[in-house]
C-alpha positions as CSV (number, residue, x, y, z in Angstrom):
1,X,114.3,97.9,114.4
2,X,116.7,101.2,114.3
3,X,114.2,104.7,115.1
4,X,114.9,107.7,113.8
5,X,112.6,110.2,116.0
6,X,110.9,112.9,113.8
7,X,108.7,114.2,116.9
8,X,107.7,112.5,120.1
9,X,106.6,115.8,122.7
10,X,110.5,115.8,123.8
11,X,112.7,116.8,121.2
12,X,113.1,120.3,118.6
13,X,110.7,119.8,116.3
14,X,108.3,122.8,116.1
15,X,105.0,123.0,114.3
16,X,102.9,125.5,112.6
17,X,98.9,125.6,113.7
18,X,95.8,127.1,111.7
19,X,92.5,126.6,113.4
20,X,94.0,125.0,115.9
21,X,97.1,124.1,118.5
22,X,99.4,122.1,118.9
23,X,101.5,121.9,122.1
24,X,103.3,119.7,124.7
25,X,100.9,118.1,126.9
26,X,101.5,115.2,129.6
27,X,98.4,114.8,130.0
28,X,98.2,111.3,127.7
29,X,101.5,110.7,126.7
30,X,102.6,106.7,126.6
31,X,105.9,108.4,128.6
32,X,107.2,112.0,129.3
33,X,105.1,114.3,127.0
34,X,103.5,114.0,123.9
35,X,101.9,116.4,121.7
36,X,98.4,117.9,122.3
37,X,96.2,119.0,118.8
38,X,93.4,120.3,119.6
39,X,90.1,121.7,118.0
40,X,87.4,123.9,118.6
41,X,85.0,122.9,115.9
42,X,83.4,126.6,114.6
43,X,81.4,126.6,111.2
44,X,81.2,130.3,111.5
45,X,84.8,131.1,111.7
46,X,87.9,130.2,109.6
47,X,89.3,131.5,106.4
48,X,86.8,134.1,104.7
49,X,86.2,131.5,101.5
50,X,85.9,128.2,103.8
51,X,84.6,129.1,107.2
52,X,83.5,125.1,107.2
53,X,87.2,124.5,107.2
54,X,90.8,122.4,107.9
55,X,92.1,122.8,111.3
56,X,95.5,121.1,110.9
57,X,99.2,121.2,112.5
58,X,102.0,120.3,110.6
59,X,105.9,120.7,110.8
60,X,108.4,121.1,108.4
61,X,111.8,118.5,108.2
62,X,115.0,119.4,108.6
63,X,117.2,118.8,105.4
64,X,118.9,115.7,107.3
65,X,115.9,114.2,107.9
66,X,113.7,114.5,104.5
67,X,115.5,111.5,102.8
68,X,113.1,108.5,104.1
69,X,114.6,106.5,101.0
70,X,116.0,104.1,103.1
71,X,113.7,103.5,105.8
72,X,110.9,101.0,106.2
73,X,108.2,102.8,107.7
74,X,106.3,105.8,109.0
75,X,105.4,104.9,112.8
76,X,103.5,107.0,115.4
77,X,100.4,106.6,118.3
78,X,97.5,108.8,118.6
79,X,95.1,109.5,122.0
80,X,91.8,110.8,121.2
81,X,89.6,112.8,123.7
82,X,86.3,114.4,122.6
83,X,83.6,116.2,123.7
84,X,81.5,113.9,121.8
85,X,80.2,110.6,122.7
86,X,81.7,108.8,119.6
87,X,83.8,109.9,116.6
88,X,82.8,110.3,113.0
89,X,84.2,107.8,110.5
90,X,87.4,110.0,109.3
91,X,88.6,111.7,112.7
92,X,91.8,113.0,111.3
93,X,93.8,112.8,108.5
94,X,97.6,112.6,107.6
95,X,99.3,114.5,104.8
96,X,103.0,113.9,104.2
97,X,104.4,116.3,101.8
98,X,107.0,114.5,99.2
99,X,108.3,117.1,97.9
100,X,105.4,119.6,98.1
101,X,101.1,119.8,98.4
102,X,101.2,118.3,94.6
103,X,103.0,115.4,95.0
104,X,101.9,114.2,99.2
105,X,100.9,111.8,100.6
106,X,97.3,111.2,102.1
107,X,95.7,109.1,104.6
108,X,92.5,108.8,106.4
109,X,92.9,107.5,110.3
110,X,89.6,106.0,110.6
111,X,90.9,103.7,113.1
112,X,91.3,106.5,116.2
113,X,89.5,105.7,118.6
114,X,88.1,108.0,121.4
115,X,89.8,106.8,124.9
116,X,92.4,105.1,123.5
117,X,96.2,104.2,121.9
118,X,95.5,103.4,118.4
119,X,99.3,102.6,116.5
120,X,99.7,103.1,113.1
121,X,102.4,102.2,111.0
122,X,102.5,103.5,106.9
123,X,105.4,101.6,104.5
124,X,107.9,104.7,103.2
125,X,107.5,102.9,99.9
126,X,104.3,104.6,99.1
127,X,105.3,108.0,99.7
128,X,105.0,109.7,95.9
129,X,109.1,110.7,96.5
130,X,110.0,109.1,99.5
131,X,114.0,111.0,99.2
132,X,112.1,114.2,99.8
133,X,109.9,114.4,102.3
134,X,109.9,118.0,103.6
135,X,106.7,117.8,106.0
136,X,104.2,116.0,108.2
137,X,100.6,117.3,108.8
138,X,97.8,116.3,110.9
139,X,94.4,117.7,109.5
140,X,90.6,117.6,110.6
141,X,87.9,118.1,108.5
142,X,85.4,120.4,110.0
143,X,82.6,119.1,107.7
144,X,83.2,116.0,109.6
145,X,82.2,117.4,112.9
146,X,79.2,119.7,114.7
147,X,79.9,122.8,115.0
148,X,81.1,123.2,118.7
149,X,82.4,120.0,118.7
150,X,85.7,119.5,121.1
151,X,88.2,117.5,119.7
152,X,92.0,116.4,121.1
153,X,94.1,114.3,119.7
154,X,97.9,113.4,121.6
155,X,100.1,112.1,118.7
156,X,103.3,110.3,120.3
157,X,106.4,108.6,119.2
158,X,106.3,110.4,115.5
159,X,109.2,108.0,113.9
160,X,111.0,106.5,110.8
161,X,111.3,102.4,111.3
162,X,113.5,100.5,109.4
163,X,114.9,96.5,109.8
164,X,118.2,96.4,111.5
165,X,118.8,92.5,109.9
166,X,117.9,91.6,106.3
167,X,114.3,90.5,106.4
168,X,111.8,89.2,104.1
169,X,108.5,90.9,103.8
170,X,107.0,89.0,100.9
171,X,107.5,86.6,97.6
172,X,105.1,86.7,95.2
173,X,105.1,84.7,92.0
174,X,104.6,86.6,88.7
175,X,102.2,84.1,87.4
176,X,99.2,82.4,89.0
177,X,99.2,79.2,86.4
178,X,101.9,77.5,84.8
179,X,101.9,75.7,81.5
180,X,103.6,72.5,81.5
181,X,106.0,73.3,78.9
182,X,107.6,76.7,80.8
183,X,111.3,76.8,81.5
184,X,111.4,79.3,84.5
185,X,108.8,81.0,87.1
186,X,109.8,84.7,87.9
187,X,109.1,85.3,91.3
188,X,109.5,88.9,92.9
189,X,111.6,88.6,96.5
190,X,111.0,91.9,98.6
191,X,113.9,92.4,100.9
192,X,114.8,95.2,103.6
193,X,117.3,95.5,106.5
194,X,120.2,95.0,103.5
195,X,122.8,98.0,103.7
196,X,123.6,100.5,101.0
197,X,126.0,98.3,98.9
198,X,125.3,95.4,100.2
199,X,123.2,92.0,99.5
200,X,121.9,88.8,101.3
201,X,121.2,85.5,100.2
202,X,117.8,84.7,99.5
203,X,116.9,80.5,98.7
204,X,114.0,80.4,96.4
205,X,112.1,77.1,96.1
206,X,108.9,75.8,94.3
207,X,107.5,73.2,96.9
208,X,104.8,70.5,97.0
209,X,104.1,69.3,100.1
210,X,107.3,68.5,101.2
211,X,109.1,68.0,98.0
212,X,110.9,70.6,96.5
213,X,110.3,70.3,93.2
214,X,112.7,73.3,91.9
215,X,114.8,75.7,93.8
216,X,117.7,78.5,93.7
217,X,119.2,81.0,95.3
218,X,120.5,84.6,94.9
219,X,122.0,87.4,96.3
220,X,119.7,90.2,96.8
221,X,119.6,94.0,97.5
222,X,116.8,95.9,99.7
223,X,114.0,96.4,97.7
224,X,112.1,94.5,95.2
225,X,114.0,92.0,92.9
226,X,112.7,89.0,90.3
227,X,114.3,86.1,91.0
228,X,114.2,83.2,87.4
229,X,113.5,80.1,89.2
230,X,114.5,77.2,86.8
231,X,111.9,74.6,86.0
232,X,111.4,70.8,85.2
233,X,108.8,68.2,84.0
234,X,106.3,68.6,86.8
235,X,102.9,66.5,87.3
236,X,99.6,69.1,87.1
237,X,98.5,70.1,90.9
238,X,99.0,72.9,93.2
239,X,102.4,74.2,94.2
240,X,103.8,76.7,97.0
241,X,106.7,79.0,96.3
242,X,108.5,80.1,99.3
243,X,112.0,82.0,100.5
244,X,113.9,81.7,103.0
């Protein structure tokens, strides 16, 4: 896969803190450094309307890097350290502004785990604008948490993935059941790793067994495409569509 390195502990990116810090730390990094936020849990303290608050960490994209349109994927590793002997149910959270706080991106990394490397990957394709993305935050809910809870989390290898060769990620057939009498089957063929500009060849084929019963092929872009797949005559049972 091509990287395009957002943060990682080693390069310029700089981020803004609110309850909390967020520094270079070697402490757990996978190599070099990697970046340290941490938490003093305080349900006395805070912002005057929301003392139970948000401690969170976020930084803002240059211009050259807020167009994840044609990237695959949203990659990064989090360490977890606590003074607590195991972690509630949503540890931290990630926001991803596309453009701004209406339209962002939200998800719940329920999978930390305290001692640990715990990778997680988010497709690009399910960011609300994903040609605008102008920030990345990390956020804890203090509700979550005791108060005097300690709470670290190293975040590592902050990244945009994307396929360097086309590659298929899935086929799915528009319709479940066909009807004896239908001419075609529209299948959607979701593609990546295609240049701007360019296409691939994609074969499409309606298989039983191993008989191919129908089959074409097309040249396809990145993204998702329906492909027609002509039909015939075929005897009632079930059938497998594939691409290749």
């Amino acid at each position: 896969m091509e990287k395009l390195v957002l943060a990682d502990g080693e390069n310029e990116a700089r981020w803004n803190s609110a309850e909390a810090t967020m520094e270079l730390d070697a402490t757990h990094a996978r190599s070099g450094k990697a970046m340290r936020f941490h938490v003093d849990v305080n349900h006395l303290t805070g912002e005057p309307a929301y003392p139970i608050g948000w401690p969170r960490t976020y930084t803002s994209l240059p211009a050259e890097r807020q167009d994840w349109s044609k990237w695959d994927f949203l990659d990064f590793w989090v360490y977890c350290d606590s003074s607590r002997d195991e972690l509630p149910k949503t540890p931290l959270g990630l926001i991803v502004r596309s453009p701004d706080r209406q339209k962002s991106f939200h998800a719940t990394l329920a999978e930390v785990k305290k001692g640990e490397w715990t990778h997680f990957r988010f497709p690009v394709a399910k960011m609300p604008v994903p040609s605008q993305c102008t920030a990345v935050q990390f956020v804890v809910t203090e509700a979550d948490y005791a108060h005097g809870d300690v709470v670290d989390f190293w975040i590592d290898g902050l990244a945009l993935l994307r396929y360097a060769e086309p590659t298929l990620l899935a086929v799915r057939p528009q319709r479940q059941v066909i009807y004896a009498d239908a001419g075609t089957l529209r299948v959607e063929v979701e593609l990546t790793g295609v240049a701007p500009g360019k296409t691939a060849e994609v074969a499409v084929a309606l298989r039983r067994g191993d008989q191919t019963m129908a089959s074409t092929t097309a040249r396809l872009p990145s993204g998702i495409t329906g492909v027609a797949l002509p039909l015939k005559a075929t005897e009632p049972g079930p059938y497998e569509v594939e691409a290749t």
